[in-house]
C-alpha positions as CSV (number, residue, x, y, z in Angstrom):
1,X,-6.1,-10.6,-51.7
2,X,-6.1,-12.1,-55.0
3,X,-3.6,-14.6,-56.1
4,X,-2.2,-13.5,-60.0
5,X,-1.9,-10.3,-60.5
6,X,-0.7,-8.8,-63.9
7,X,3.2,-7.6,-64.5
8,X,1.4,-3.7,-64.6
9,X,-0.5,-3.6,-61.1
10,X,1.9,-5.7,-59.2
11,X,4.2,-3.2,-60.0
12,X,1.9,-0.1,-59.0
13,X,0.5,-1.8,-56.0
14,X,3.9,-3.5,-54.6
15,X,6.9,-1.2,-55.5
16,X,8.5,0.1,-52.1
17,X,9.2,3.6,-52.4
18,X,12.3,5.6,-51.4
19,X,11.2,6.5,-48.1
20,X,9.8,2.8,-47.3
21,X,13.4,1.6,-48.3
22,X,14.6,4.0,-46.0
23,X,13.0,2.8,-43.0
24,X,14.1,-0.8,-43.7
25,X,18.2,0.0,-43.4
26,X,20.2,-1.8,-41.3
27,X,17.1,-4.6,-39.9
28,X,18.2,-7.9,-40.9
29,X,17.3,-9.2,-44.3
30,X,13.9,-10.9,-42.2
31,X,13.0,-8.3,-40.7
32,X,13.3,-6.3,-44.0
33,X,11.2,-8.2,-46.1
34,X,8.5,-9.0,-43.1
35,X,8.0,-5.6,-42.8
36,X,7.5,-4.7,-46.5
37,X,5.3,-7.6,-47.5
38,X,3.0,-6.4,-44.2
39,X,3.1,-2.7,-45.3
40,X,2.5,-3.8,-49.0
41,X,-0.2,-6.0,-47.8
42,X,-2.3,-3.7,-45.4
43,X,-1.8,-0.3,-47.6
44,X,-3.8,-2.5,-50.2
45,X,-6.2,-4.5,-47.7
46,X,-6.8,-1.9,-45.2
47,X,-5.9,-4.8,-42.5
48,X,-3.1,-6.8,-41.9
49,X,-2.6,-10.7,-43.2
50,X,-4.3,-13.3,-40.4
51,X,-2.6,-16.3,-42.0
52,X,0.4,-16.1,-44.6
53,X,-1.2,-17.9,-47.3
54,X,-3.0,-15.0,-47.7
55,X,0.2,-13.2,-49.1
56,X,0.8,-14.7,-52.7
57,X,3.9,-16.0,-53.7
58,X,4.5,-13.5,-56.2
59,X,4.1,-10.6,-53.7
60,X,6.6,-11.7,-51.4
61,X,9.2,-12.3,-54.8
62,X,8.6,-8.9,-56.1
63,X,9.4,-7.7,-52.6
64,X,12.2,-9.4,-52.3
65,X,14.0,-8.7,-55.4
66,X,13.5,-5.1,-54.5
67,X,15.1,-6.0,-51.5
68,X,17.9,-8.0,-52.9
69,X,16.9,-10.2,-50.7
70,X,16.0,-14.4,-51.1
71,X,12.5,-15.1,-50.4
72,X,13.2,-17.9,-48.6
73,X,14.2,-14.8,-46.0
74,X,10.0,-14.3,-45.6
75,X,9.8,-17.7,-45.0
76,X,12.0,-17.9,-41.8
């Protein structure tokens, strides 16, 4: 996956939708944000990360934020 994306596509490409918020209610703040960034991820790969360097930084804060949620959450 590339590394910098532009404000525009990161936006397309990354924005959970209703129904994906949805799904995430009530899973701790973790969970929430593991399972987003590894939706987000394999809708756009086709496959899911092998190694979380593969999921850039900016991906996982986007997410986050959606989330209201610290990135440092992803981390754990």
């Amino acid at each position: 996956m590339k590394r910098v994306w532009g404000a525009a596509k990161l936006f397309e490409v990354f924005t959970l939708k209703h129904e994906e918020m949805g799904s995430l209610d009530g899973k701790p703040a973790s969970t929430q944000i593991e399972l987003a960034v590894l939706l987000k991820f394999y809708e756009y790969e086709g496959r899911f990360p092998y190694y979380p360097v593969e999921i850039p930084e900016m991906v996982v804060q986007l997410i986050a934020d959606q989330l209201g949620i610290a990135t440092s959450q992803f981390a754990e």
